[in-house]
DSSP file (Angstrom, degrees, kcal/mol; ACC not computed):
  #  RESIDUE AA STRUCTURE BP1 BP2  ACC     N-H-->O    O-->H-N    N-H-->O    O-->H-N    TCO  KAPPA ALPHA  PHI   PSI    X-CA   Y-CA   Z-CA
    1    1 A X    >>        0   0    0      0, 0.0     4,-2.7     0, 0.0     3,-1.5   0.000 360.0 360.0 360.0 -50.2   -3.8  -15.0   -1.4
    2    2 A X  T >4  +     0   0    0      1,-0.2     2,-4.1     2,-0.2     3,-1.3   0.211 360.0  45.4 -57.2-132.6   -6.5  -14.2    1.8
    3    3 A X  T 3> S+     0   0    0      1,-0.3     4,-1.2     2,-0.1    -1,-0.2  -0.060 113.7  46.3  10.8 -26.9   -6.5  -10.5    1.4
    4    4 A X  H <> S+     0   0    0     -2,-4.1     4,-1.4    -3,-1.5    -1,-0.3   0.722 117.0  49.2 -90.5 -29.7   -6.9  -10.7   -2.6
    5    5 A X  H <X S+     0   0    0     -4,-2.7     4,-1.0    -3,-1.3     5,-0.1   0.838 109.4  59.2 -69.4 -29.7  -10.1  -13.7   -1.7
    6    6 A X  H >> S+     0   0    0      2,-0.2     4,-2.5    -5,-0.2     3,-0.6   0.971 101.4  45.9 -65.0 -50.5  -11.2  -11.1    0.6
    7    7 A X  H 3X S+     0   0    0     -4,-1.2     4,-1.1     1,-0.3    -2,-0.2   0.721 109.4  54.7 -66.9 -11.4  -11.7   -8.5   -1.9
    8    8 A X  H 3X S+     0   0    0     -4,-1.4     4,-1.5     2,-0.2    -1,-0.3   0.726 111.6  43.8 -39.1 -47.7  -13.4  -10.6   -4.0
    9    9 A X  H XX S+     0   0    0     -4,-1.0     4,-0.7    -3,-0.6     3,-0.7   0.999 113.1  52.8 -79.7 -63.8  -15.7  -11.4   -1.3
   10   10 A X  H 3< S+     0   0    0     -4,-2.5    -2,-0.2     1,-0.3    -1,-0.2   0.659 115.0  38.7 -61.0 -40.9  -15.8   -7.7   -0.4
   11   11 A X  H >< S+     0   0    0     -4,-1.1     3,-1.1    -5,-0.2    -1,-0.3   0.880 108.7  63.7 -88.3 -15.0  -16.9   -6.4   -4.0
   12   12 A X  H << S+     0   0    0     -4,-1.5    -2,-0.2    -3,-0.7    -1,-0.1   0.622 117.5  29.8 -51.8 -23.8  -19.1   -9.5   -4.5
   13   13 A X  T >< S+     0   0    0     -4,-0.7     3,-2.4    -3,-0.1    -1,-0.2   0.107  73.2 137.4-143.4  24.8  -21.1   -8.1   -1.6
   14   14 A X  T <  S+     0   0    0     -3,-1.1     5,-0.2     1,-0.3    -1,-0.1   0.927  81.9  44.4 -51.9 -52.9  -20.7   -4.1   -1.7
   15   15 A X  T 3  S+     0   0    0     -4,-0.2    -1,-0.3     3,-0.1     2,-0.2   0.676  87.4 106.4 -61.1 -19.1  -24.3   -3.7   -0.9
   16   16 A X    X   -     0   0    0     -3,-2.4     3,-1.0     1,-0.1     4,-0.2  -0.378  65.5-137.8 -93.9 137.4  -24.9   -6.1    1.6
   17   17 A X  T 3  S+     0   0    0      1,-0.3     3,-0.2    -2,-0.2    -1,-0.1   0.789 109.6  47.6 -31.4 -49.8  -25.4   -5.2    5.5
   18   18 A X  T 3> S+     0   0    0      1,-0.2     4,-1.6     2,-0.1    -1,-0.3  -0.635  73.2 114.3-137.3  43.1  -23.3   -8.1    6.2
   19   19 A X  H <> S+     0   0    0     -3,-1.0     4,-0.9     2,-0.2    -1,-0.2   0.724  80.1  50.0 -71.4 -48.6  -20.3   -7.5    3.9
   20   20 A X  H  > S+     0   0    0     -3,-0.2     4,-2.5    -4,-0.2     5,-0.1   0.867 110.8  48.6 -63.5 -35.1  -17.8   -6.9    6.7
   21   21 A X  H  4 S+     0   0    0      1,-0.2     3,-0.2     2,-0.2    -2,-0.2   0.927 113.6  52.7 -81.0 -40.4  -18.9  -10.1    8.5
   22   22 A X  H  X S+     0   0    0     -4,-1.6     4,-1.1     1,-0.2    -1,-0.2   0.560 102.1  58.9  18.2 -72.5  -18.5  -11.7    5.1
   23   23 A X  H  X S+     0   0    0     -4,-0.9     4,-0.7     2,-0.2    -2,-0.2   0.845 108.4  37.4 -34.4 -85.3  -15.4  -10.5    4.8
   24   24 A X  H  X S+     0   0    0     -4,-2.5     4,-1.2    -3,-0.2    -2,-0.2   0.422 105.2  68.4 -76.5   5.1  -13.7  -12.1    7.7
   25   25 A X  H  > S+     0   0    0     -4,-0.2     4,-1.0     1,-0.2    -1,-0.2   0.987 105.3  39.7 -79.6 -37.8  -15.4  -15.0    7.5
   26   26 A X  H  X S+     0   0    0     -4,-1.1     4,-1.5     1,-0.2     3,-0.2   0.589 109.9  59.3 -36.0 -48.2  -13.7  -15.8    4.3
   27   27 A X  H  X S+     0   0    0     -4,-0.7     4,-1.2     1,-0.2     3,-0.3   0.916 105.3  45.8 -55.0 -84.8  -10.7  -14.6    5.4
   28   28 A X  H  X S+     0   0    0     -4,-1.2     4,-1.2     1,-0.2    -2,-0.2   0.575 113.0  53.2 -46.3 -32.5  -10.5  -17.0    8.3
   29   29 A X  H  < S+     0   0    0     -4,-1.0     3,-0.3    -3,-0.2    -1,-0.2   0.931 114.1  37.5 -45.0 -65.1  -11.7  -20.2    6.1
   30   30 A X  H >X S+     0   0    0     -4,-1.5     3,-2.1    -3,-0.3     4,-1.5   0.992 111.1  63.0 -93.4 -69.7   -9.1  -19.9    3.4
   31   31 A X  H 3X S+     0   0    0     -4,-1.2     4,-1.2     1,-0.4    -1,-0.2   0.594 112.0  43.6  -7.4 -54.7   -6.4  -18.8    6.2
   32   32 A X  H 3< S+     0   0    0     -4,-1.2    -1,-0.4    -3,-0.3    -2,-0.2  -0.078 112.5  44.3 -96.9  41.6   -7.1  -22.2    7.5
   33   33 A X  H <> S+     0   0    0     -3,-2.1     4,-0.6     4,-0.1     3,-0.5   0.381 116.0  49.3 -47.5 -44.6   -7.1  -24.1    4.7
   34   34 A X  H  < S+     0   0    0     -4,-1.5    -2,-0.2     1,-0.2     3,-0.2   0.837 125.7  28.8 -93.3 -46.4   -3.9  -22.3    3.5
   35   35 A X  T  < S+     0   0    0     -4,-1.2    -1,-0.2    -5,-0.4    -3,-0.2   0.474 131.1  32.9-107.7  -2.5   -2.1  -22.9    7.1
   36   36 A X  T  4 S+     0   0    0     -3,-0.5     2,-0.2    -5,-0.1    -2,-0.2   0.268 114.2  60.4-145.5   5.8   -3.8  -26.6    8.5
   37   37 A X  S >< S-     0   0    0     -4,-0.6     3,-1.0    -3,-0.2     4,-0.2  -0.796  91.7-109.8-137.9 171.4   -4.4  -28.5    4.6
   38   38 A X  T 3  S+     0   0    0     25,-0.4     3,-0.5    -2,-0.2     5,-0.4   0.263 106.0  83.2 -95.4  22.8   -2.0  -29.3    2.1
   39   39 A X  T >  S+     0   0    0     -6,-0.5     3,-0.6     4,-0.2    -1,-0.2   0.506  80.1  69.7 -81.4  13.1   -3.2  -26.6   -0.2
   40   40 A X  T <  S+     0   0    0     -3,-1.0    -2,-0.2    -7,-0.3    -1,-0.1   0.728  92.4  56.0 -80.9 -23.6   -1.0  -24.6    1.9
   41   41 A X  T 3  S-     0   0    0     -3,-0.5    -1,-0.2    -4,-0.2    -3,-0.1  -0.405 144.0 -72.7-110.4  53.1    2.0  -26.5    0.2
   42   42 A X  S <  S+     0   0    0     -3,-0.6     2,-0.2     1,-0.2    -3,-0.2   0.960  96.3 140.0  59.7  45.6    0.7  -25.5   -3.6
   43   43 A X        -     0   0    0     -5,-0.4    -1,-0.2     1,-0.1    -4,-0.2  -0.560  68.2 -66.5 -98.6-161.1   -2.4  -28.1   -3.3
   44   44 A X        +     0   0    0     -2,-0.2     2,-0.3    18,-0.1    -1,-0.1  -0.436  53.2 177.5 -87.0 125.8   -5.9  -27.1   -4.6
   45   45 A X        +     0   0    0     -2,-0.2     2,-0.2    17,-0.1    17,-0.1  -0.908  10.4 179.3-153.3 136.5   -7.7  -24.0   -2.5
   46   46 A X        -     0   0    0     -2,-0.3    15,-1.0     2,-0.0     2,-0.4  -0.976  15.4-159.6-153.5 132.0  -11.3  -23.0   -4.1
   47   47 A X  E     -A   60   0A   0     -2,-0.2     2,-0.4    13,-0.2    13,-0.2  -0.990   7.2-169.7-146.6 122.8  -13.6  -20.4   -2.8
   48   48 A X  E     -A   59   0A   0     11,-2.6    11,-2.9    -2,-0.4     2,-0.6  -0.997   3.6-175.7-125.4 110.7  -17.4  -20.5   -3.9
   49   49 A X  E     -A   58   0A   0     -2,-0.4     2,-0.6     9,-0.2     9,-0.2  -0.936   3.0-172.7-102.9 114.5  -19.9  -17.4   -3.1
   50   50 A X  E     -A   57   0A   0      7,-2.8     7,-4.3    -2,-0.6     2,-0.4  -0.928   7.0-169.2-119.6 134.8  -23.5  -17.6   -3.9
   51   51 A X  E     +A   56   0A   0     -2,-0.6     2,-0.4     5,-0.2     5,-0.2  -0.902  16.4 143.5-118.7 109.3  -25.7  -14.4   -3.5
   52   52 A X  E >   -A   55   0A   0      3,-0.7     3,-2.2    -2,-0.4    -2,-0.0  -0.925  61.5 -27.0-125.9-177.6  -29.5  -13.9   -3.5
   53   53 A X  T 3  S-     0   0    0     -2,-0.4    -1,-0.2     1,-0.2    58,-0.1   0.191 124.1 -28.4  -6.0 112.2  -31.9  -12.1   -2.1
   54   54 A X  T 3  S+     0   0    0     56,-0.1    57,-5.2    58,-0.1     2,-0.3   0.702 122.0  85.7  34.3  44.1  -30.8  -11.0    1.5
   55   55 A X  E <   +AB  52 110A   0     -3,-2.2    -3,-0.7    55,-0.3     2,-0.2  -0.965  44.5 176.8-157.1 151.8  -28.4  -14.4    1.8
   56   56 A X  E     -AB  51 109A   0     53,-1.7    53,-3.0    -2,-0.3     2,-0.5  -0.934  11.0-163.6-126.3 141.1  -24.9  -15.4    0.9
   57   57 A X  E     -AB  50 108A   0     -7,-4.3    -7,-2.8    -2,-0.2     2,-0.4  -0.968  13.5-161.1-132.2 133.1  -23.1  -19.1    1.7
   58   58 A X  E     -AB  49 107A   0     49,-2.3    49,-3.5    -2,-0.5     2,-0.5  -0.784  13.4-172.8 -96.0 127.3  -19.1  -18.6    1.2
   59   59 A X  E     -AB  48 106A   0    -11,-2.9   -11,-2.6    -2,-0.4     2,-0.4  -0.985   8.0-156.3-136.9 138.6  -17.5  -22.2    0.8
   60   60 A X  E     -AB  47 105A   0     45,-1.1    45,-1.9    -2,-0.5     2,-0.4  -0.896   4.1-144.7-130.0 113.8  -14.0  -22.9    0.7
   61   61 A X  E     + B   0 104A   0    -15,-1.0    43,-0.2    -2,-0.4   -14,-0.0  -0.748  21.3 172.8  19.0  34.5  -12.2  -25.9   -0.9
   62   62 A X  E     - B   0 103A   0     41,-2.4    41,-0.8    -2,-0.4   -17,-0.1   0.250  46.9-127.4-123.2-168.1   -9.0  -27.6    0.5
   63   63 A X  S    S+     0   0    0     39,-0.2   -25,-0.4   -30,-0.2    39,-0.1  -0.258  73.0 135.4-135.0   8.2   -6.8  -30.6   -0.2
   64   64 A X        -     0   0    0     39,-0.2   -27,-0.1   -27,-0.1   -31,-0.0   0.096  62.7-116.4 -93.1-178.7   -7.4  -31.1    3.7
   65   65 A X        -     0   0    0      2,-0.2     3,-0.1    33,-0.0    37,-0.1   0.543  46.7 -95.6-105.1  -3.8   -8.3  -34.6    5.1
   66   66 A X  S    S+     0   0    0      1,-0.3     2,-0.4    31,-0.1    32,-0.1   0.265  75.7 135.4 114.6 -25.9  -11.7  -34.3    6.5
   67   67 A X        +     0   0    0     36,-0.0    -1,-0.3     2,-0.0     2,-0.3  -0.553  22.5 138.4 -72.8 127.7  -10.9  -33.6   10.3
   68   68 A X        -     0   0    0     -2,-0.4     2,-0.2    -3,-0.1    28,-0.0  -0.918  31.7-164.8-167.5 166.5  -12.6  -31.2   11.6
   69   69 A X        -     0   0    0     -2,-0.3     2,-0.3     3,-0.0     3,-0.0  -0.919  36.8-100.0-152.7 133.3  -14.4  -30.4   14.7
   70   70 A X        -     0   0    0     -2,-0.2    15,-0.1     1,-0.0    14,-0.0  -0.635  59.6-115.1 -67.5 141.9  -17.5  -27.5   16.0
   71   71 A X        -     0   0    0     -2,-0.3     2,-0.5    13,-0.2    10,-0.1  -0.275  23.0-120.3 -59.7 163.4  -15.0  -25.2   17.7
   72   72 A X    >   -     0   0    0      3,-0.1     3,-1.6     1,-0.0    13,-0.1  -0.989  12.1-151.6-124.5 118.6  -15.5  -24.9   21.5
   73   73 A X  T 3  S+     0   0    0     -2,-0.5     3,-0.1     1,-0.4    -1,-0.0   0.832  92.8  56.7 -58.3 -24.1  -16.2  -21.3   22.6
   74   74 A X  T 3  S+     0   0    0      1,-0.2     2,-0.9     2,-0.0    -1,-0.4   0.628  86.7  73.7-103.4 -15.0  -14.6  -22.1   25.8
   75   75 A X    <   +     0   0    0     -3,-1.6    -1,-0.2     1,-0.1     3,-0.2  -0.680  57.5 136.4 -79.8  86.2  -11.3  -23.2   24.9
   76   76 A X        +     0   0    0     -2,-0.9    -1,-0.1     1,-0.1    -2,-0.0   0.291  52.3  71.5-158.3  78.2   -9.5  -20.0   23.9
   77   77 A X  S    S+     0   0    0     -3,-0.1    -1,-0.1     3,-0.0     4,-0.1  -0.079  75.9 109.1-118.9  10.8   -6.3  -19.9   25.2
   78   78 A X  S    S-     0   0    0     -3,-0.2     4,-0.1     2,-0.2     3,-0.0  -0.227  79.8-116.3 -68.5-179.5   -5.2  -22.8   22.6
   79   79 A X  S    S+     0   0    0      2,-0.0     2,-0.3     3,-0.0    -1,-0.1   0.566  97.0  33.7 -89.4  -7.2   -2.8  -21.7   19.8
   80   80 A X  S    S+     0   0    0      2,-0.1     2,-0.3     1,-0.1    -2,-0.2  -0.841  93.3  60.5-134.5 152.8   -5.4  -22.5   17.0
   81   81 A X    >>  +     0   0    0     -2,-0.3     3,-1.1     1,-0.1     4,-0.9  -0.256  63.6  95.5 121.1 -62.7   -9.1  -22.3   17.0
   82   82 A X  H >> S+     0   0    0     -2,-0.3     3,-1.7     1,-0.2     4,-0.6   0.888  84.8  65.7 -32.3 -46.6  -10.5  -18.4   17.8
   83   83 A X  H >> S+     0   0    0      1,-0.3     4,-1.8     2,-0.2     3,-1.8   0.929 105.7  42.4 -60.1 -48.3  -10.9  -17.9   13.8
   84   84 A X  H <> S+     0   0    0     -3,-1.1     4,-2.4     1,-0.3    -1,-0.3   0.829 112.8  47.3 -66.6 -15.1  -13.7  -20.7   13.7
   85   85 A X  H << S+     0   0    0     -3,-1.7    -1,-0.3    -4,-0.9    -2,-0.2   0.394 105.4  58.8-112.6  49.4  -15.3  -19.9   16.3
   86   86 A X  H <X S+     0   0    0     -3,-1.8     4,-2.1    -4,-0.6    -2,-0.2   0.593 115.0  44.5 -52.5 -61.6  -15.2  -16.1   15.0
   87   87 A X  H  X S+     0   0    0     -4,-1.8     4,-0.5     1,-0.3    -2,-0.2   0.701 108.4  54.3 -92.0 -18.1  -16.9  -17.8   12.2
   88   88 A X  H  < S+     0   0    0     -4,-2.4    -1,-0.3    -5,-0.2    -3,-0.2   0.714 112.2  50.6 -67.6 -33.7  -19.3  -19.8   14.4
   89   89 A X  H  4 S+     0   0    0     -5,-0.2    -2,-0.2     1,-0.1    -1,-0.1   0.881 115.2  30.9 -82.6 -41.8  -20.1  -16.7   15.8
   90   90 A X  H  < S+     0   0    0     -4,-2.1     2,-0.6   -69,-0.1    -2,-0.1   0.583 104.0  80.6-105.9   6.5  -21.0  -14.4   12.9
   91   91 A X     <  -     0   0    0     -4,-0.5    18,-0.2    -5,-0.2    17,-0.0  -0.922  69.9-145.2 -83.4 108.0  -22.4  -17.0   10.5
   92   92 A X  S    S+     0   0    0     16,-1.5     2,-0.3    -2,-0.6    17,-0.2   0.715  87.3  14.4 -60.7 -15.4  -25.9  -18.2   10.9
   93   93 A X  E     -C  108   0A   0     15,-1.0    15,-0.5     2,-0.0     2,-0.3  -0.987  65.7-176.3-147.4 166.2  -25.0  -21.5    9.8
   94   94 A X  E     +C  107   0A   0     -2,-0.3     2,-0.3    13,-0.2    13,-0.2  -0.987   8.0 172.7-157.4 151.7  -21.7  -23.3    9.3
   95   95 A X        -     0   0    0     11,-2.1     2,-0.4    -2,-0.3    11,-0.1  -0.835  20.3-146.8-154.0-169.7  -21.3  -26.4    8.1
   96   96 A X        -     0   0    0     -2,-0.3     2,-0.6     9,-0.2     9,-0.2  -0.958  19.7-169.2-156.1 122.5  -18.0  -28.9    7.0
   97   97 A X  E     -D  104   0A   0      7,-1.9     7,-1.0    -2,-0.4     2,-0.1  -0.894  20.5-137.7-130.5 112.9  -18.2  -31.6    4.0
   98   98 A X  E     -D  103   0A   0     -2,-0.6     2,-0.3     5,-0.2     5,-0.3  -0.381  27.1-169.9 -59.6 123.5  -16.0  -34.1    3.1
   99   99 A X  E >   -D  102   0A   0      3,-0.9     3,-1.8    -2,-0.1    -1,-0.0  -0.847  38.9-101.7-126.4 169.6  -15.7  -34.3   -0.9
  100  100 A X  T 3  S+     0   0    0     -2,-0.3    -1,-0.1     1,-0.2    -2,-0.0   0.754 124.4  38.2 -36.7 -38.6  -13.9  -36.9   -3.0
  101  101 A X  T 3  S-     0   0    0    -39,-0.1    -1,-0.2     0, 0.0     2,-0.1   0.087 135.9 -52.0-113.8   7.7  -10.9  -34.6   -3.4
  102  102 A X  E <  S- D   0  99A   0     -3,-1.8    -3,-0.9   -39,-0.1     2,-0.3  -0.708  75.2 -63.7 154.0-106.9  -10.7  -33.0    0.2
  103  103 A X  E     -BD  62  98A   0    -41,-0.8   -41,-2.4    -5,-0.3     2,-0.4  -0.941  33.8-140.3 164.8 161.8  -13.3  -31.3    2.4
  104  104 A X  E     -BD  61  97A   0     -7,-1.0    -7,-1.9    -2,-0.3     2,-0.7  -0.937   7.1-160.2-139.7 113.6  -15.2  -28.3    2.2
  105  105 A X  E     +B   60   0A   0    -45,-1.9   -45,-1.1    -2,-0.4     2,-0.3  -0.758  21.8 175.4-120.4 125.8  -16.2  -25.6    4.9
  106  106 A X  E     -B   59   0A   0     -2,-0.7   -11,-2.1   -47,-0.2     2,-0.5  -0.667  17.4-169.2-121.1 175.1  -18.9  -23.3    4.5
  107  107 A X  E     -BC  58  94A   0    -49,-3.5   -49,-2.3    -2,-0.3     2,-0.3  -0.969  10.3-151.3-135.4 130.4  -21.1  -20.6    5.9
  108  108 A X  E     -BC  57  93A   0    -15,-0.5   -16,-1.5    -2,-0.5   -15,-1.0  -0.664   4.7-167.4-100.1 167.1  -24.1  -18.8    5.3
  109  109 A X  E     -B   56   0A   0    -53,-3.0   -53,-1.7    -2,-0.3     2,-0.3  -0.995  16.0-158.0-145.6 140.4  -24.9  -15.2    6.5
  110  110 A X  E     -B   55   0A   0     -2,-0.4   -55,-0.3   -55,-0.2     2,-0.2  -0.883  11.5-178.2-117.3 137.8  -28.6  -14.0    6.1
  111  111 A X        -     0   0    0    -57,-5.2     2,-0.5    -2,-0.3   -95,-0.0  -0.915  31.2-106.4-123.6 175.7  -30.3  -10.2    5.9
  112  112 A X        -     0   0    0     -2,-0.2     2,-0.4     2,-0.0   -95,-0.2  -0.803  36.9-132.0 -73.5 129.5  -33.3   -8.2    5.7
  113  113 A X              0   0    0     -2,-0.5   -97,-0.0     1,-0.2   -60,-0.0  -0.578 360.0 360.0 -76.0 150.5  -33.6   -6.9    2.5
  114  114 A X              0   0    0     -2,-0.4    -1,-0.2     0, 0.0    -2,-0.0   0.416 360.0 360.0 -94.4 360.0  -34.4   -3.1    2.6
């Protein structure tokens, strides 16, 4: 499923500077949803891009329970963890929401327009 949400991300955003960073962020989102939520055991996994003008925010969807944490750049010798703060790193914002049906983590990635 990541590698087909990545190309979707990835034609959604063929023009964009920031397509690659995009890319993995997605990738690393729905990977942990998929591997840390029960939509990994055939719950509910949902992946939302909205694009203007020199911005995207990527959100993805889970069945998860709501725990969540900012990553600590300085622990990473754990087994879990690098991919968020991968996504803390190349995201200008990141953010986590608890919804009725699960939790939601998303990111936004900004450019110049040319």
């Amino acid at each position: 499923m990541v590698p087909a949400i990545r190309a979707y991300v990835r034609g959604l955003l063929t023009d964009s500077p920031r397509v690659d960073d995009a890319e993995l962020v997605v990738a690393e989102l729905a990977a942990n949803s998929l591997q840390h939520t029960p939509s990994g055991e055939g719950g509910h996994l949902s992946v939302t891009v909205e694009v203007g003008p020199g911005r995207t925010r990527i959100a993805v969807s889970d069945s998860g329970a709501g725990d969540w944490s900012r990553p600590d750049a300085t622990e990473t010798l754990g087994d879990y963890g690098r991919g968020l703060i991968l996504v803390d790193a190349l995201a200008d914002k990141v953010g986590h929401d608890i919804t009725a049906t699960g939790q939601t983590m998303w990111a936004e990635l900004t450019w110049t327009e040319a």
